[in-house]
Structures are given as structure tokens and as C-alpha cells.
C-alpha positions in Angstrom: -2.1 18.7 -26.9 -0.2 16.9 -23.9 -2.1 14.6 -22.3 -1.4 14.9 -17.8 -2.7 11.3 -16.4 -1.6 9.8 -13.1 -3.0 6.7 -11.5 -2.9 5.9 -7.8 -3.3 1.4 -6.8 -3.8 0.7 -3.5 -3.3 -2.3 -1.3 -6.6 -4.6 -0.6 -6.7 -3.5 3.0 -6.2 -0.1 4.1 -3.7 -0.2 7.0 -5.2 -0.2 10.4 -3.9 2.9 12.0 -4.2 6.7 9.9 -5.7 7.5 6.7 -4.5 9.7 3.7 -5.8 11.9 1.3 -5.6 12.8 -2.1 -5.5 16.7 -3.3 -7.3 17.1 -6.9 -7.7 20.1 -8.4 -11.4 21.2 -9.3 -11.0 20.4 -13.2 -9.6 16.4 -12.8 -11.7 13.6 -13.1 -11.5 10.4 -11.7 -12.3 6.6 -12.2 -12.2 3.8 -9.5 -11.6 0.6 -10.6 -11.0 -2.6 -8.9 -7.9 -4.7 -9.8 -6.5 -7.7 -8.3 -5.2 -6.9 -5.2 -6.9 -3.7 -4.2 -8.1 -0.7 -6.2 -7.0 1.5 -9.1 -8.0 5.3 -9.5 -6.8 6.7 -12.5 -7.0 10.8 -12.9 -7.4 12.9 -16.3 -8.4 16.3 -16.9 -11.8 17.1 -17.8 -13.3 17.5 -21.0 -15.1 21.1 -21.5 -18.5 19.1 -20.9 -17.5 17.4 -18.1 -16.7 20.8 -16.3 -20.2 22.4 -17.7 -21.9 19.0 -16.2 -20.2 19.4 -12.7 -20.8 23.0 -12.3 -24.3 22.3 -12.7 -24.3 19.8 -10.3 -22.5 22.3 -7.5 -25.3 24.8 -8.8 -27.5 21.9 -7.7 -26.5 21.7 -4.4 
């Protein structure tokens, strides 16, 4: 199986002026971390549980 990661670091201190986003798809998880100099958000698809867990949480809402 082939493994599809990514990671996104940002800067400390968002810039003043705009925003962005980021598009996931619906079956990628992701983790927030903080690192020296601003943050780390690392992506990975989901395990089959973690899809059954967040579909009952939407079920939830």
C-alpha cells in the first residue's frame, strides 16, 4: 500500500492583510502541531475507523 502524506508549516504570525484556505477531501485527517516558529499540520488518509467515527459524529449533528 502507498502511503499519500503532505504537511503544510506556517509562519508564527499570519500576515496582516487576506487569509487562505486549505481544500481536504472528506476521508483525510489532520494533526496540528506546534513547532518553533509557527505551526505544523500534517495530513494522512483515514483509517476505516476513523471514517466510521466521523460519520457518526456528522450523524450527530
Amino acid at each position: 500500500m502507498k502511503e499519500e502524506r503532505g504537511a503544510v508549516v506556517l509562519a508564527p504570525q499570519p500576515v496582516k492583510r487576506g487569509s487562505f484556505a486549505l481544500l481536504v477531501p472528506d476521508d483525510m485527517k489532520w494533526e496540528v502541531r506546534g513547532v518553533s516558529g509557527g505551526y505544523r499540520i500534517d495530513f494522512r488518509p483515514m483509517t476505516p475507523q476513523e471514517r466510521a467515527r466521523r460519520l457518526r459524529e456528522w450523524r450527530q449533528l
